[in-house]
N, C-alpha and C positions, 0 to 999 in steps of 0.2 A: 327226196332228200338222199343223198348220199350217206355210207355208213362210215363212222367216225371210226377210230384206231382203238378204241372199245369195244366197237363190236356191235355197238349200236346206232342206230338211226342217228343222225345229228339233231333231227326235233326234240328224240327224244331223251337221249344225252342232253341236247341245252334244259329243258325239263326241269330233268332232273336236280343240274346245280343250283335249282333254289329252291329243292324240295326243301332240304333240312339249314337251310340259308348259307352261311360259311361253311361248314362241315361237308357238307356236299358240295361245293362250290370249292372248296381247297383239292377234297379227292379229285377231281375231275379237271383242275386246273393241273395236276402233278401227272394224273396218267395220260389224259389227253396228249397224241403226238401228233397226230396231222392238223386235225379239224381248228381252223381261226375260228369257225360260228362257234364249234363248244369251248374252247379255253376265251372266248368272249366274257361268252354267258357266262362262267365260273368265274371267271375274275369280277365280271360286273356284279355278280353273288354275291362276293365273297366283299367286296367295297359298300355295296348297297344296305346287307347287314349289319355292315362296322356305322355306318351311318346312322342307322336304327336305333341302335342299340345307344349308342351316344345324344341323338333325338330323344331318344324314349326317357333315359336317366336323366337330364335335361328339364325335359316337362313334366317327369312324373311329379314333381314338387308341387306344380299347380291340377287340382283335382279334378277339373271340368275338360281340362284339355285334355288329360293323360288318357281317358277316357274314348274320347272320341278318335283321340291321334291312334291310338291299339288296332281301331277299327280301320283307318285307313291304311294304317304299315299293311293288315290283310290282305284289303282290296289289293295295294299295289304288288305283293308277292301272288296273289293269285293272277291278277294280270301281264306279271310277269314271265311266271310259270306257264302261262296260257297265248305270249307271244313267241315263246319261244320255243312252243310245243307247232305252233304255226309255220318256222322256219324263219321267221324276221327278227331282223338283227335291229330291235326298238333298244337305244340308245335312251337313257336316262340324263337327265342334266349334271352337268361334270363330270358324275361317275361314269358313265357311258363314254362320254370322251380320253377321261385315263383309261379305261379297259382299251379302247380302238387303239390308243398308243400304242399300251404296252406290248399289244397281243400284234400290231404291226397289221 
């Protein structure tokens, strides 16, 4: 992998922007200057989250889903974290497709 305008690996800059989901995904969308693979992954972060987050308040109303859906928001940031630690640019459904937009 190439090193991002960070300073860091690009696996390991994309990584990162879903360590702490938006938050780390905004910083790294704002410093980021060269790297499209990390201002990817940090915008898809930072969308993916908002997603969540509105998913989650959504279902928490019903008690058996809000449960199990907790568990899945994990898996998918871990597999997220964990493809993009790989170097691939895994595209998510719609949100994956606005981040390629915007990010060009």
């Amino acid at each position: 992998m190439n090193k991002s305008s960070t300073g860091l690996n690009e696996n390991i800059a994309g990584l990162l922007c879903y360590l702490l989901g938006w938050i780390t995904g905004l910083v790294f969308f704002l410093i980021e200057k060269d790297s499209k693979f990390v201002k990817f992954h940090a915008l898809q972060s930072i969308l993916m989250s908002i997603a969540l987050i509105v998913v989650s308040i959504v279902l928490s109303f019903i008690p058996v889903v809000g449960n199990y859906i907790s568990l899945l928001f994990l898996i998918l940031w871990i597999f997220m974290m964990f493809k993009a630690f790989q170097g691939q640019k895994f595209k998510l459904p719609i949100i994956g497709d606005i981040a390629d937009k915007k990010v060009g």
